[in-house]
C-alpha positions as CSV (number, residue, x, y, z in Angstrom):
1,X,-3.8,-5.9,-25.8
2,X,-1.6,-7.3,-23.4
3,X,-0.1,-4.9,-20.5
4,X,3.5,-3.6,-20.9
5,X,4.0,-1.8,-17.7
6,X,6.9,-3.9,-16.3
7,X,8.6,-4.0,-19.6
8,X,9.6,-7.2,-18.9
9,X,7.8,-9.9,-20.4
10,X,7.0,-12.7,-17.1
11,X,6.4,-9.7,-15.1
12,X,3.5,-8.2,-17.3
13,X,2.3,-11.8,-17.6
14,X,1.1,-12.1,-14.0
15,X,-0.3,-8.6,-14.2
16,X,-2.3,-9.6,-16.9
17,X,-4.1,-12.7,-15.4
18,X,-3.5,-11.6,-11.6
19,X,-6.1,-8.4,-10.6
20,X,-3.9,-8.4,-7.2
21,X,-0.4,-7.9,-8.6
22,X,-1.8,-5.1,-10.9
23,X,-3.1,-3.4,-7.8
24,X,0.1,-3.8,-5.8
25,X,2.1,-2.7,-8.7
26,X,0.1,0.8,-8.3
27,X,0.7,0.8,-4.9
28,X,4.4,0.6,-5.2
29,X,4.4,2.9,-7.9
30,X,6.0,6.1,-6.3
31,X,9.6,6.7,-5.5
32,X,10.8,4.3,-7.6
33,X,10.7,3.6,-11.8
34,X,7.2,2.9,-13.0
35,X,8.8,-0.3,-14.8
36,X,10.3,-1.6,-11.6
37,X,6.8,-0.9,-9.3
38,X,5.1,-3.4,-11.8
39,X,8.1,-5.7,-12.0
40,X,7.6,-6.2,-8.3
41,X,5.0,-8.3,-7.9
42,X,5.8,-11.3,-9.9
43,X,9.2,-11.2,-7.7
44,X,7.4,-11.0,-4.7
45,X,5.4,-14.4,-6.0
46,X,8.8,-15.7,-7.1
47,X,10.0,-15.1,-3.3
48,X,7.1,-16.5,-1.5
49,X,7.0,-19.7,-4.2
50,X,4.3,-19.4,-5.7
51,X,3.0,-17.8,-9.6
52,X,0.1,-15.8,-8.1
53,X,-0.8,-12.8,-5.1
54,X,-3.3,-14.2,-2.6
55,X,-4.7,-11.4,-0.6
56,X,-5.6,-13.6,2.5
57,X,-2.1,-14.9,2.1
58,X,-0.5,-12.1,2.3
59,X,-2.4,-10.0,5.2
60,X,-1.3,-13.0,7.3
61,X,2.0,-13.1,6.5
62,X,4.7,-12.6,9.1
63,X,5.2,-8.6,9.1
64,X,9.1,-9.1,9.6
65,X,9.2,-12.0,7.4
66,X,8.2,-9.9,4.8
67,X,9.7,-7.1,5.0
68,X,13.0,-9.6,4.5
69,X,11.3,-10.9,1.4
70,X,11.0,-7.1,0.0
71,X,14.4,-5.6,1.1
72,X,16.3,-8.4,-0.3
73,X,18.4,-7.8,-3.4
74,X,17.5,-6.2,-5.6
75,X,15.1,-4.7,-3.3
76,X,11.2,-4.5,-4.6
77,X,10.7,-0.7,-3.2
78,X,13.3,1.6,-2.4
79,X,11.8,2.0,1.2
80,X,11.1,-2.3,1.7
81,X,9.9,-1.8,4.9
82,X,7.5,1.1,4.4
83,X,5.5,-0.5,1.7
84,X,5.9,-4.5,2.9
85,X,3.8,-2.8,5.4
86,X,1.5,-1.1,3.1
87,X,1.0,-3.8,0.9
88,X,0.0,-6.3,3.8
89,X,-2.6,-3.4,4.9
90,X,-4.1,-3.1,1.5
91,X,-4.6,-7.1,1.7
92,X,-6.0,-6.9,5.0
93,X,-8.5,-4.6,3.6
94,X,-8.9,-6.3,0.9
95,X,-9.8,-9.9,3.1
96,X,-11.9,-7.8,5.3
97,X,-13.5,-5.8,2.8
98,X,-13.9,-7.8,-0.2
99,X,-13.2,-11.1,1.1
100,X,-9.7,-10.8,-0.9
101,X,-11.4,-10.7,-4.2
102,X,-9.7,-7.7,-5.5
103,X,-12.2,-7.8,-9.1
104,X,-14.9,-6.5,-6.6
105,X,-13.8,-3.5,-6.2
106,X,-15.1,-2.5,-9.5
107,X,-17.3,-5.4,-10.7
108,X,-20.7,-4.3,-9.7
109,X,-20.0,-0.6,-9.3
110,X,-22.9,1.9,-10.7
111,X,-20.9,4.6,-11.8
112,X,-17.0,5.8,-12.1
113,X,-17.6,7.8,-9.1
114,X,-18.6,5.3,-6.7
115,X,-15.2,2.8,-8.3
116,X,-12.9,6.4,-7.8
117,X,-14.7,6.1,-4.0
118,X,-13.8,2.5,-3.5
119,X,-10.1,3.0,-4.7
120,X,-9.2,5.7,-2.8
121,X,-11.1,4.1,0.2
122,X,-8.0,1.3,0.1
123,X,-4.8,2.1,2.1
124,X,-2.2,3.4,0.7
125,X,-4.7,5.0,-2.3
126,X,-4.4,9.0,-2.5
127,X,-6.5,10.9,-5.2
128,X,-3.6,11.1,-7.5
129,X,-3.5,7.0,-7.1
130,X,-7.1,6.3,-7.1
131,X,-7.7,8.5,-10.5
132,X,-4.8,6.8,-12.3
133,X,-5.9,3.2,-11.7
134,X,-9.7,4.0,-12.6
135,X,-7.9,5.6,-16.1
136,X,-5.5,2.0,-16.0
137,X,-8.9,0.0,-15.5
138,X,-10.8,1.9,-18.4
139,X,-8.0,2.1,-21.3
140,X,-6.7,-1.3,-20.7
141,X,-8.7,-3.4,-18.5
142,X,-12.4,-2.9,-19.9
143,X,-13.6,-1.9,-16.5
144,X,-15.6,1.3,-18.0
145,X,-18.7,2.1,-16.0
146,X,-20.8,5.5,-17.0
147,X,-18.6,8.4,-15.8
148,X,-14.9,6.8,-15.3
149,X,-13.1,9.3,-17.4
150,X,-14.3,12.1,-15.4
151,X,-14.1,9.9,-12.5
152,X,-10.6,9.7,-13.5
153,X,-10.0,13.1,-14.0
154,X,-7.0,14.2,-16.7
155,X,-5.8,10.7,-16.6
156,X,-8.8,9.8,-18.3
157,X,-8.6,11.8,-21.3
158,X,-7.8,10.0,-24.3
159,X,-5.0,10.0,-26.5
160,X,-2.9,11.8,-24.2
161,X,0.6,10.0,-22.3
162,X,-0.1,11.3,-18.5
163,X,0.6,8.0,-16.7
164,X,1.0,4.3,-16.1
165,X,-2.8,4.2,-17.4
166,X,-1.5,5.6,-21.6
167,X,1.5,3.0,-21.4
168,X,1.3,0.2,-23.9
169,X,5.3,-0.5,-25.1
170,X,8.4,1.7,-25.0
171,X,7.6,4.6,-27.1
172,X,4.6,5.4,-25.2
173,X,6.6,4.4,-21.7
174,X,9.0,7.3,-23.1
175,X,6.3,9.9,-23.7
176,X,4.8,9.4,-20.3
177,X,8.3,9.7,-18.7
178,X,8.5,13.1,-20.8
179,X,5.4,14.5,-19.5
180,X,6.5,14.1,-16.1
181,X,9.7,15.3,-16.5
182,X,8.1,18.6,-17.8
183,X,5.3,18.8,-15.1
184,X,8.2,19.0,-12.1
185,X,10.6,21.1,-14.1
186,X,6.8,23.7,-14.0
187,X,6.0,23.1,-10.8
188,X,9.6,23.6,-10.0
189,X,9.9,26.8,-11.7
190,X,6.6,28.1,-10.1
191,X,7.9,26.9,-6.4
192,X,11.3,28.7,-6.9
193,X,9.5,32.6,-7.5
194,X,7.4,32.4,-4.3
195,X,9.9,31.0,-2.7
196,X,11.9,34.2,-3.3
197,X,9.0,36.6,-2.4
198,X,9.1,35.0,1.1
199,X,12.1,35.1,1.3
200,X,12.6,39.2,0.2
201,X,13.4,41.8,2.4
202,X,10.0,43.7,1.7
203,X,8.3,40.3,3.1
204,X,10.4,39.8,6.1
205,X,8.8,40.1,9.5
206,X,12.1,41.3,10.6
207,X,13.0,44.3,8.3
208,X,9.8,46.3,9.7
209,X,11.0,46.0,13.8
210,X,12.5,48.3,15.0
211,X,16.4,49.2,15.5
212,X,15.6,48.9,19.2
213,X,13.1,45.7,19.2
214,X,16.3,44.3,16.8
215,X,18.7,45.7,19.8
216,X,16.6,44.2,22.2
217,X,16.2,40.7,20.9
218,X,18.4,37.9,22.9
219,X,20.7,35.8,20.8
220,X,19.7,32.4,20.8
221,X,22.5,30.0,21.9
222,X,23.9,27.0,19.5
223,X,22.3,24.1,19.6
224,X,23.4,21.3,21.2
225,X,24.5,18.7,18.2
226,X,22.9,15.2,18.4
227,X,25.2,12.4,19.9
228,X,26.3,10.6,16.5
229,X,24.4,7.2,16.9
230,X,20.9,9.3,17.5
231,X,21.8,11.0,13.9
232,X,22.7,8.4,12.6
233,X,19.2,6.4,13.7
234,X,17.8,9.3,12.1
235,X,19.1,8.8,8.9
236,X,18.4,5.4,8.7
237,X,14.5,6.2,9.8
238,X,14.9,8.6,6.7
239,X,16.2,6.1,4.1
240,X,13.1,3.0,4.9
């Protein structure tokens, strides 16, 4: 079955026939809409002129230059310069590595353990990441070596809608979206009650001094506020 991840035909083309784009896609897939991380790469070919993702091309690259080619409208990442540099350290890896063959990664591995290992040796690949592309590799890309649901953790369970791996058109897209919804709104809910028994008097450090320790305690003075083009440097740092 063809991918649908982009939800936009071209896009899911090159992801299909282009190991590369898929993995970039994965890469940029945090911050932002799943649908526009794997719309991303077949804009970045568009960009640079050409209808695939060469690794070598791309470790080389000018740094700057593409950074331009990511922040320009409509932007590939929400933070283009962030992960124009992540992505060019994922193909340096890759070159050095794999001699940018990205299908090597997984095409003589023994088990799911050691392909979980080699993903979330690559930059930019936490746990989280690593576990969802081994589950993407085994539901829709054949890649299944002996272990790579459990290598894959819950994102390997079958017929359940936990990630990028379970979507395969718009109905399941929506499901996916659901589950995450609800797994913030829980881990929300669980943050906000410990976050009010740290916050409770009986927990306070300074409820059990005493009146004269409390007496005794200098006041601090105010701060000195940041001239307005540090904070405003700050920001930007924040934004990218």
């Amino acid at each position: 079955m063809p991918l649908s991840l982009a939800q936009h035909p071209e896009s899911d083309a090159l992801l299909d026939r282009d190991p590369l784009a898929l993995l970039i896609g994965m890469l940029l897939d945090q911050q932002i809409p799943m649908e526009h991380a794997f719309w991303a790469p077949a804009e970045l070919a568009r960009r640079l002129g050409t209808d695939h993702l060469d690794a070598r091309v791309l470790a080389e690259h000018d740094p700057e230059g593409l950074v331009t080619v990511f922040a320009t409208p409509r932007a590939l990442h929400r933070y283009p310069r962030s992960m124009a540099g992540r992505v060019q350290a994922l193909c340096v890896a890759l070159v050095e590595t794999y001699d940018g063959d990205v299908t090597l990664i997984w095409r003589d591995v023994v088990d799911g353990t050691e392909l979980y290992s080699r993903l979330v040796a690559l930059p930019g690949f936490g746990r989280q990441k690593a576990q969802i592309f081994t589950a993407l590799l085994g539901k829709q890309r054949g890649v299944t070596p002996p272990g790579w649901r459990e290598a894959a953790g819950g994102y390997g369970e079958d017929g359940v809608h936990k990630s990028v791996a379970d979507v395969v058109d718009a109905a399941s897209l929506g499901k996916v979206r659901e589950f995450k919804q609800a797994a913030k709104a829980a881990a929300k809910a669980g943050a906000e009650p410990a976050a009010a028994a740290a916050s409770s008097p009986a927990s306070s450090p300074a409820t059990t001094a005493s009146g004269a320790e409390k007496r005794a305690a200098p006041r601090r003075r105010a701060s000195t506020p940041a001239p307005a083009a540090e904070r405003g440097g700050s920001r930007a740092a924040e934004r990218d």
